[in-house]
Backbone bond lengths (Angstrom), bond angles and torsions (degrees), N, CA, C in turn:
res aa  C-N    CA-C-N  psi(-1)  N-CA   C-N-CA  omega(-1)  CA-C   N-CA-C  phi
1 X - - - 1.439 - - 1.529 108.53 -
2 X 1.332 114.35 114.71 1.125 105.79 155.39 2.104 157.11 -66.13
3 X 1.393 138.09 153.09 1.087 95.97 -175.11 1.376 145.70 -69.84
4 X 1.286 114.63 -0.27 1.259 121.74 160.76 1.511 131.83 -42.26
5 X 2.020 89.72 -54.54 1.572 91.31 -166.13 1.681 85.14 -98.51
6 X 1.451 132.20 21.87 1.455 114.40 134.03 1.252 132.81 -51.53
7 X 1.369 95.10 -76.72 1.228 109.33 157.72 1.635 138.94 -12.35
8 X 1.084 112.47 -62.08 1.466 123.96 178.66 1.551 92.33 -75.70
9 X 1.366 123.81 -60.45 1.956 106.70 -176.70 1.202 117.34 -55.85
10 X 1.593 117.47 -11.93 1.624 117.55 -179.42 1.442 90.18 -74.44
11 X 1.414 123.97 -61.36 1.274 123.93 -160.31 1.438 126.86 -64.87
12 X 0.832 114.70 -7.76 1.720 140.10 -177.42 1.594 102.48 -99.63
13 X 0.778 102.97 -65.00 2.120 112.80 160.19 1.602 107.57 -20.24
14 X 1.324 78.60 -74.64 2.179 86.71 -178.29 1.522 107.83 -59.09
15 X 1.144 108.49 -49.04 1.832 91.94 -177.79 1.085 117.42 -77.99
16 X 1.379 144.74 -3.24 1.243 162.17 110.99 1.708 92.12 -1.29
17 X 1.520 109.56 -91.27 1.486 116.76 -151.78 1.687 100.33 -60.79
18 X 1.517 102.57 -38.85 1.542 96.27 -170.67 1.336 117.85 -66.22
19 X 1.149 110.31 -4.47 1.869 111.76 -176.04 1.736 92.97 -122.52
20 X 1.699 137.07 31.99 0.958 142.97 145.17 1.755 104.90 64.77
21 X 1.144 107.26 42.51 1.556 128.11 -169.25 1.591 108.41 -96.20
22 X 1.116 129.79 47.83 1.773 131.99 -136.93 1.492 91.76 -72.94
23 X 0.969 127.15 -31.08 1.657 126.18 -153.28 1.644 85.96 -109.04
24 X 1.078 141.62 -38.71 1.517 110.89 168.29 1.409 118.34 -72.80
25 X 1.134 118.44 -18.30 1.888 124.74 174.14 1.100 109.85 -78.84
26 X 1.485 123.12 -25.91 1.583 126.02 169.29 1.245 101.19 -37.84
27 X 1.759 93.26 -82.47 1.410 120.01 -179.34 1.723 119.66 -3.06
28 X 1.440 95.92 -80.72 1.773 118.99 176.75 1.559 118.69 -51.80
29 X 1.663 113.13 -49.39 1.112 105.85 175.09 1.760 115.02 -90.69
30 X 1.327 129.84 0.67 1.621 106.26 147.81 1.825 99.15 -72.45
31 X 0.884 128.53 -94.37 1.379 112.43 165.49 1.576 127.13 33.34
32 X 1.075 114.52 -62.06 1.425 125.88 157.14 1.257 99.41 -66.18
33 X 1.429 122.12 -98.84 1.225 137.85 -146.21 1.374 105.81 -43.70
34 X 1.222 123.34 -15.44 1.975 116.50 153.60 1.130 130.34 -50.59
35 X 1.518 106.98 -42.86 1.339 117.76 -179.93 1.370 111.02 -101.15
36 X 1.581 130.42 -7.42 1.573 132.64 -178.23 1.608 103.27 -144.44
37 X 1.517 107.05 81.48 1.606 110.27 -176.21 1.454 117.48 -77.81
38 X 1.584 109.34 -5.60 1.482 105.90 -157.64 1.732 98.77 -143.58
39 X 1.599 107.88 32.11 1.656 109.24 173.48 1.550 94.81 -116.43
40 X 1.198 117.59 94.66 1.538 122.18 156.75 1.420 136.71 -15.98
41 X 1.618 94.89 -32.41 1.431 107.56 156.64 1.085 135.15 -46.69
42 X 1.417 117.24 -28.05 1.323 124.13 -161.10 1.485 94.72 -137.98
43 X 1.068 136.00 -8.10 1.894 137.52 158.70 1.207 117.59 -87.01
44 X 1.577 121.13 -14.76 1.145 112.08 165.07 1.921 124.45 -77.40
45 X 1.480 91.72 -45.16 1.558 107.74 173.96 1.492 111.08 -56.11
46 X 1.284 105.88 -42.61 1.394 114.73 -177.47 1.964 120.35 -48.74
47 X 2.039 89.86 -50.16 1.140 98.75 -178.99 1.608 113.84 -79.36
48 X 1.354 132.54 -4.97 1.582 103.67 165.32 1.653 101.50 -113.59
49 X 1.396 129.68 17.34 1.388 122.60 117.19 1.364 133.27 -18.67
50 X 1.384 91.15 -67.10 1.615 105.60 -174.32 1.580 99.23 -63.91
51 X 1.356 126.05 -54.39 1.286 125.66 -174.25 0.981 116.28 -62.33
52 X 1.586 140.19 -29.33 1.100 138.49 175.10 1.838 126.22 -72.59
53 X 1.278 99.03 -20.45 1.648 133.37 -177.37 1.896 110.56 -84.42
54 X 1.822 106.12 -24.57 1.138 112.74 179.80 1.329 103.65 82.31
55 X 1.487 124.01 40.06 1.588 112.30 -172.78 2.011 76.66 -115.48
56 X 1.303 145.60 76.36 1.160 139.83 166.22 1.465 116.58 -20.72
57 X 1.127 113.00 -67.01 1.034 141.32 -148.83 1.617 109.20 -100.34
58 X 1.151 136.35 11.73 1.399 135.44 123.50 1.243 111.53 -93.57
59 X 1.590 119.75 -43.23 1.392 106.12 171.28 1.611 116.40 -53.14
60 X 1.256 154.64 -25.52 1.593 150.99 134.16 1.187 98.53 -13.09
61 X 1.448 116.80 -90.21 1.449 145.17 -123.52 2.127 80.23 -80.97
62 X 1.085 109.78 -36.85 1.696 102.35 -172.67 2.091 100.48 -76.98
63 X 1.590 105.47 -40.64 1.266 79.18 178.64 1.780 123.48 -79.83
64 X 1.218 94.02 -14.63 1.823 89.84 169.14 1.287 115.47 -55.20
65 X 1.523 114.15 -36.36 1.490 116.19 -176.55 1.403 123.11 -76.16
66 X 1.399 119.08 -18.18 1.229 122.13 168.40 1.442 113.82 -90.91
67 X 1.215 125.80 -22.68 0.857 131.36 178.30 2.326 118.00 -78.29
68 X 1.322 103.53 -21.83 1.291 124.16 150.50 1.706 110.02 -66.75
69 X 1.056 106.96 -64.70 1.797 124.75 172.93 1.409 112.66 -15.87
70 X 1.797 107.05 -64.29 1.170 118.98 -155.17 1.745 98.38 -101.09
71 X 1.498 127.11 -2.19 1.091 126.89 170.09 2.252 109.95 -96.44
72 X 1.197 90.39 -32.38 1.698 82.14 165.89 1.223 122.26 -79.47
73 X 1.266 110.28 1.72 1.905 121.00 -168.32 1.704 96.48 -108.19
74 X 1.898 105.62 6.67 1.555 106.44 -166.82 1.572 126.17 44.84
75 X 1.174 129.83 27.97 1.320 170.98 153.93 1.839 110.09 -39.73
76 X 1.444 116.22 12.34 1.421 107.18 -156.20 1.294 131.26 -41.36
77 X 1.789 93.61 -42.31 2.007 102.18 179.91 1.613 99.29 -47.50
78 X 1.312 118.28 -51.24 1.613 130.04 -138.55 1.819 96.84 -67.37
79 X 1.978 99.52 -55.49 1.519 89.43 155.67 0.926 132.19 -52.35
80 X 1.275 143.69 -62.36 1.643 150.16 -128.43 1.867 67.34 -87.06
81 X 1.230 143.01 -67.17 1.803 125.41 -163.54 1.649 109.63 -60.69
82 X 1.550 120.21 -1.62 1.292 99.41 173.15 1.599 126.80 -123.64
83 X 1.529 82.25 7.95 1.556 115.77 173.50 1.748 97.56 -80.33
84 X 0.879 102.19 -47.26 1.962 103.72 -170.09 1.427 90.31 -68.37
85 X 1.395 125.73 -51.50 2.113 128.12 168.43 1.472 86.43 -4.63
86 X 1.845 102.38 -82.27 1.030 128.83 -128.59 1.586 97.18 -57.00
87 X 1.668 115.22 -39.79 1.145 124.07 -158.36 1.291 110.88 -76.54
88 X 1.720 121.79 -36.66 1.406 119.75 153.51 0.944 141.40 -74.28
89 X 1.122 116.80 -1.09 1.798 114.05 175.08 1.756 106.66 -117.74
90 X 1.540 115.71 -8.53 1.714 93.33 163.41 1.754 89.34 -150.60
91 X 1.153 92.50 91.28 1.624 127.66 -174.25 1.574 117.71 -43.19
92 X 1.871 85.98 -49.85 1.852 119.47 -175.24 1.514 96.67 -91.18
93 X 0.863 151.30 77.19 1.247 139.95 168.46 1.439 122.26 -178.40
């Protein structure tokens, strides 16, 4: 994929989420995340996708990964805010 037609699926993504469209933002951001497994940018959105869609359990497994993401990128604030995600939305676990 080039950045162009990043670009435009990023942008379609967000207005997706901002108009609470979860299953067409799914769509776009796996879409990405095929071709960009390890840009947080697009694993984070992805993962409360998933949560919003009721898929728990990729939404987990996606915010652990961003949350790795933004700690190998030495990123601490970005973790330590998606670590607390993690901590409010699957409480028991």
């Amino acid at each position: 994929m080039d950045d162009k037609t990043k670009a435009v699926l990023l942008r379609c993504a967000r207005v997706y989420i901002s108009t609470k469209n979860w299953q067409k933002a799914l769509v776009e951001y796996r879409s990405l995340y095929a071709d960009f497994p390890d840009d947080p940018l697009i694993t984070e959105p992805l993962a409360r996708c998933y949560l919003e869609t009721g898929n728990l359990f990729k939404a987990r497994e996606m915010y652990d990964r961003v949350a790795a993401e933004y700690t190998a990128k030495g990123d601490t604030i970005k973790a330590d805010r998606v670590k607390a995600d993690i901590a409010k939305y699957f409480p028991n676990v």
